[in-house]
C-alpha positions as CSV (number, residue, x, y, z in Angstrom):
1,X,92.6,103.6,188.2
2,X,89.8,101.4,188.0
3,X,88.0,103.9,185.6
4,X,91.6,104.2,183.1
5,X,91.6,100.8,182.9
6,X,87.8,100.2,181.4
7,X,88.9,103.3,179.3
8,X,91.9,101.8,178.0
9,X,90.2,98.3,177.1
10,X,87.4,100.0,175.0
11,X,90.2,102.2,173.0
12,X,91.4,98.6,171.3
13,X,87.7,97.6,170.6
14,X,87.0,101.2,169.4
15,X,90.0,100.9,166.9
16,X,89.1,97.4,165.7
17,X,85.4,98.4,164.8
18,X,86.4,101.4,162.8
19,X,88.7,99.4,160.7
20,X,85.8,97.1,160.1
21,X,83.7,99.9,159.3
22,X,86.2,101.3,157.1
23,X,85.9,100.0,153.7
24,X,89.8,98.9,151.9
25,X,91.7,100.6,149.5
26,X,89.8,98.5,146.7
27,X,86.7,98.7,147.7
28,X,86.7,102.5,148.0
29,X,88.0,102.8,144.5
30,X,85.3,100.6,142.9
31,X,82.5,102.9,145.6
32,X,84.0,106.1,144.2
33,X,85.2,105.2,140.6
34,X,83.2,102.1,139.8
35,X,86.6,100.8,138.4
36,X,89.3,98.9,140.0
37,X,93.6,99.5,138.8
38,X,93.9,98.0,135.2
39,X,96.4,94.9,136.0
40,X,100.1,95.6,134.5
41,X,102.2,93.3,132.6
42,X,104.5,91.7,135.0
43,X,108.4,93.5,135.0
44,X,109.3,89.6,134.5
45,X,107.9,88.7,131.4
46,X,109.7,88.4,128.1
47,X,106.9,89.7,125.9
48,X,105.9,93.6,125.1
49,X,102.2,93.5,124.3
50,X,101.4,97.0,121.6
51,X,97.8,98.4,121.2
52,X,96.7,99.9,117.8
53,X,93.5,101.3,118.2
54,X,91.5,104.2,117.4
55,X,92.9,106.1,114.2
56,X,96.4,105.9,113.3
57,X,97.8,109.9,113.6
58,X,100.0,110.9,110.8
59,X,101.7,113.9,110.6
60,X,98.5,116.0,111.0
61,X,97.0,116.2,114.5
62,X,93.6,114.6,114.9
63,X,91.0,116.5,117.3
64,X,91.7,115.9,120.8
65,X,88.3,114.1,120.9
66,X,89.5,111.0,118.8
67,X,90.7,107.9,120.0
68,X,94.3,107.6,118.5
69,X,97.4,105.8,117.7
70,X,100.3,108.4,117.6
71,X,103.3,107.3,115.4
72,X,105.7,109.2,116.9
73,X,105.0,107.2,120.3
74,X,104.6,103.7,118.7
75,X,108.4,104.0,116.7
76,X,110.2,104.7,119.8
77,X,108.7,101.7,121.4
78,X,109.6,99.2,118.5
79,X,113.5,100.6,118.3
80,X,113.3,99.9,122.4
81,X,111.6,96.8,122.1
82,X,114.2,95.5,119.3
83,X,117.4,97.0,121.7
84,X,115.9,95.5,125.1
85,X,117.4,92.1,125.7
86,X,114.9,90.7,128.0
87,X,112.3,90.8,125.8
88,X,112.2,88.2,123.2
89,X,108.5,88.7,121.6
90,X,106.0,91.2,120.4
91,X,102.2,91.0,120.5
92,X,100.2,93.6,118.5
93,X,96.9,94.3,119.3
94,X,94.3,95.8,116.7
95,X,91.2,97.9,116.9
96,X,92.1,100.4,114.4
97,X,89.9,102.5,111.6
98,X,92.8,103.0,110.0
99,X,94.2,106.3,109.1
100,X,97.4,108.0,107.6
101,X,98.9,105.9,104.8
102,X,102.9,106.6,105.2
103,X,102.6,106.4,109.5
104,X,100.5,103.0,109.0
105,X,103.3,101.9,106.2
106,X,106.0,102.4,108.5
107,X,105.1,101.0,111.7
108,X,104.5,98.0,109.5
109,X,107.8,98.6,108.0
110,X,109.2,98.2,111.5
111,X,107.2,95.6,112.6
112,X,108.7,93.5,109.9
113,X,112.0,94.3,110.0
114,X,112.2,93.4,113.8
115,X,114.9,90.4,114.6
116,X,112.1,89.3,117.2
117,X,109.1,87.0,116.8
118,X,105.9,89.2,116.6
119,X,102.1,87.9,116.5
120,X,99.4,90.1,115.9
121,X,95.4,90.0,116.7
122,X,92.7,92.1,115.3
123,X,90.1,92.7,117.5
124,X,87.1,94.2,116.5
125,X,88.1,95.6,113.4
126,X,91.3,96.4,111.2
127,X,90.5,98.4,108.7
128,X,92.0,100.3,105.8
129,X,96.2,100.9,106.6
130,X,95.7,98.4,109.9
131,X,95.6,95.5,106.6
132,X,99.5,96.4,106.5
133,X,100.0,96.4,110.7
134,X,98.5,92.9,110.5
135,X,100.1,91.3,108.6
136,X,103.6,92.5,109.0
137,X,103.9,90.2,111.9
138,X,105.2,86.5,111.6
139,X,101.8,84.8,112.4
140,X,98.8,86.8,112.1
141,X,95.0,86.3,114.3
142,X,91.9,87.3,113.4
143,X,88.7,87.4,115.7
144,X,85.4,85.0,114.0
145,X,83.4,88.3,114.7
146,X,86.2,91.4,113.8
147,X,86.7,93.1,110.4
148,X,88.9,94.7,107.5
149,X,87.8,97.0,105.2
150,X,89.7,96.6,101.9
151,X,89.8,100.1,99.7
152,X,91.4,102.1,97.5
153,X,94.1,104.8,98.7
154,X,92.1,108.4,99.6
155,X,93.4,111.5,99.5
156,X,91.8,114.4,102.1
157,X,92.1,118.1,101.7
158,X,93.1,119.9,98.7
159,X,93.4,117.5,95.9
160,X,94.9,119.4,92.2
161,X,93.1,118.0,89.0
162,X,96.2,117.2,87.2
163,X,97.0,113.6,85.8
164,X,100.4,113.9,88.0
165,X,97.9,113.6,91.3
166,X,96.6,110.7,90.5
167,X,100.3,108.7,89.3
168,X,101.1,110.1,92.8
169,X,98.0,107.9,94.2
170,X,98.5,105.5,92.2
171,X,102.2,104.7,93.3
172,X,100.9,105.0,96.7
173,X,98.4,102.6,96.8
174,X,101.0,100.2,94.6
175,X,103.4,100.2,97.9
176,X,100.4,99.3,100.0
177,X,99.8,96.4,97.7
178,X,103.4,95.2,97.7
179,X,103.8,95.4,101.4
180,X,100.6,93.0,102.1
181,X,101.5,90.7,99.5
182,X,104.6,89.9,100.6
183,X,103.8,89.7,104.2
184,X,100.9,87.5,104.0
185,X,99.6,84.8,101.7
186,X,96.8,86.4,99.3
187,X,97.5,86.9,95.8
188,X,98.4,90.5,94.1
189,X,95.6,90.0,92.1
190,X,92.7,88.8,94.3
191,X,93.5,91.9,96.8
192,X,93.2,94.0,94.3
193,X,89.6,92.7,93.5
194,X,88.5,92.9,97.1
195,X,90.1,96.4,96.5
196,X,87.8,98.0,93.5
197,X,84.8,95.5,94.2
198,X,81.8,97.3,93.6
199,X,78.7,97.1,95.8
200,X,80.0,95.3,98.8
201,X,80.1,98.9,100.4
202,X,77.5,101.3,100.5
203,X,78.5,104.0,98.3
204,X,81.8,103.4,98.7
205,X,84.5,100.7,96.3
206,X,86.3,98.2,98.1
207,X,85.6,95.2,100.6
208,X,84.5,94.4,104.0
209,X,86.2,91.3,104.8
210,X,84.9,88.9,108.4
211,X,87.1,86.8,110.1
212,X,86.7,83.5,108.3
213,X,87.0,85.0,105.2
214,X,89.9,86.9,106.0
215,X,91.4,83.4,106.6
216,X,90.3,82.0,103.6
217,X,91.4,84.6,101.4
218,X,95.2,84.4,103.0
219,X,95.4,87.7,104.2
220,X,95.2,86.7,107.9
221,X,96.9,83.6,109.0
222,X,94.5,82.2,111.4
223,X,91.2,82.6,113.9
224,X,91.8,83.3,117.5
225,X,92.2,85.9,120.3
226,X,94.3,86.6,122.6
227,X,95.0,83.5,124.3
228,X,96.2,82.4,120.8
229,X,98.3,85.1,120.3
230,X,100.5,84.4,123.3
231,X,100.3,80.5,122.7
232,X,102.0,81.2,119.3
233,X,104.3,84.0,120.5
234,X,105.8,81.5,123.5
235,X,105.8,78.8,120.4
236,X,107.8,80.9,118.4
237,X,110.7,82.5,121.2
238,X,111.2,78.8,122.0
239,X,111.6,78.1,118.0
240,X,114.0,81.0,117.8
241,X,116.0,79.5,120.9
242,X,116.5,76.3,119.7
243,X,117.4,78.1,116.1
244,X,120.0,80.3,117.6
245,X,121.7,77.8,121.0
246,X,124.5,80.9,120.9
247,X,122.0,83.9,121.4
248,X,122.8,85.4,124.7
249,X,126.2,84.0,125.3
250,X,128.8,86.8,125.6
251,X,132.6,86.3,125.4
């Protein structure tokens, strides 16, 4: 008896020290992975938070090896977050090379047709069709160190050498123009200049516009990060609630 008894006083000890010895859930990850679980958006909160990075796919598949934005998933997302009652704000995040010009056109499209405050950041860089993304929010952020390339539409592929390809450019590039005209404060006529400017680019027309100067130019509305972003956002749901006292209320 004497013997089960010591036996049965070291098994509690025994269990105790493993546990000690073995290292948590956590710890193991960040030993094995070297990264812990990215931290979720809570189910609670009111605002949807929408990446743009990489390049924006179009109708042609990019290589499996590029970082993309796929249209097709991005334009389910808006018609849920505009249908989806408990959320009352959108943040769009961009880090973006651009890419195709009618998918890029028509998230912004969306964007800015939304009933719902939206405030966007660019990160890094938002370049080429991300111009359009950025601005079609209502309040626009730019990062002091991120960037937007300004330039000309581009065709890829098989381009015909009639005067009917380039009217068909032409137009295209005219819609891009309208869209970030009207959605942000720069002039028709100086984004056209950053547009065609010569030599700012090597070998290339068009601009590379920094944060300050994105700012001064009109295009973007202000400088800040993400802290900003959501700052605004809350600033503008409470705007829209004191706006609309009725929204909500059903009969």
């Amino acid at each position: 008896m004497e013997q089960y008894r010591e036996h049965m006083q070291d098994e509690p000890n025994k269990g105790q020290d493993d546990q000690k010895d073995k290292p948590s859930g956590l710890m193991e990850k960040i030993q094995q992975l070297g990264q812990t679980n990215v931290p979720q958006l809570s189910q609670d909160s009111n605002i949807h938070c929408l990446t743009v990075v990489g390049q924006i796919e179009g109708h042609m598949q990019l290589p499996p090896q590029n970082k993309t934005t796929k249209y097709e998933h991005v334009i389910p997302q808006l018609v849920a977050i505009e249908q989806n009652p408990k959320i009352e704000g959108l943040v769009v995040i961009l880090n973006t090379v651009g890419g195709d010009v009618e998918a890029g056109l028509a998230i912004s499209e969306m964007i800015a047709s939304l009933s719902k405050p939206t405030v966007s950041v660019v990160l890094g860089g938002g370049h080429s069709i991300g111009v359009p993304i950025a601005v079609s929010c209502d309040f626009s952020f730019i990062a002091s160190t991120a960037t937007m390339t300004i330039h000309p539409v581009r065709l890829t592929g098989l381009v015909i050498g009639v005067p009917q390809t380039f009217e068909y450019l032409d137009k295209m590039q005219d819609r891009v123009v309208s869209f970030v005209t009207k959605h942000s404060n720069i002039t028709e006529e100086d984004f056209k200049d950053l547009m065609f400017a010569k030599g700012n680019l090597t070998r290339d027309i068009g601009t590379n516009v920094v944060g300050d100067d994105a700012v001064e130019y009109g295009l973007i509305d202000g400088i800040g990060g993400i802290g900003s972003a959501i700052r605004k956002i809350n600033e503008l749901i409470e705007m829209k609630k004191h706006a609309d006292p009725q929204e909500g209320l059903v009969q």
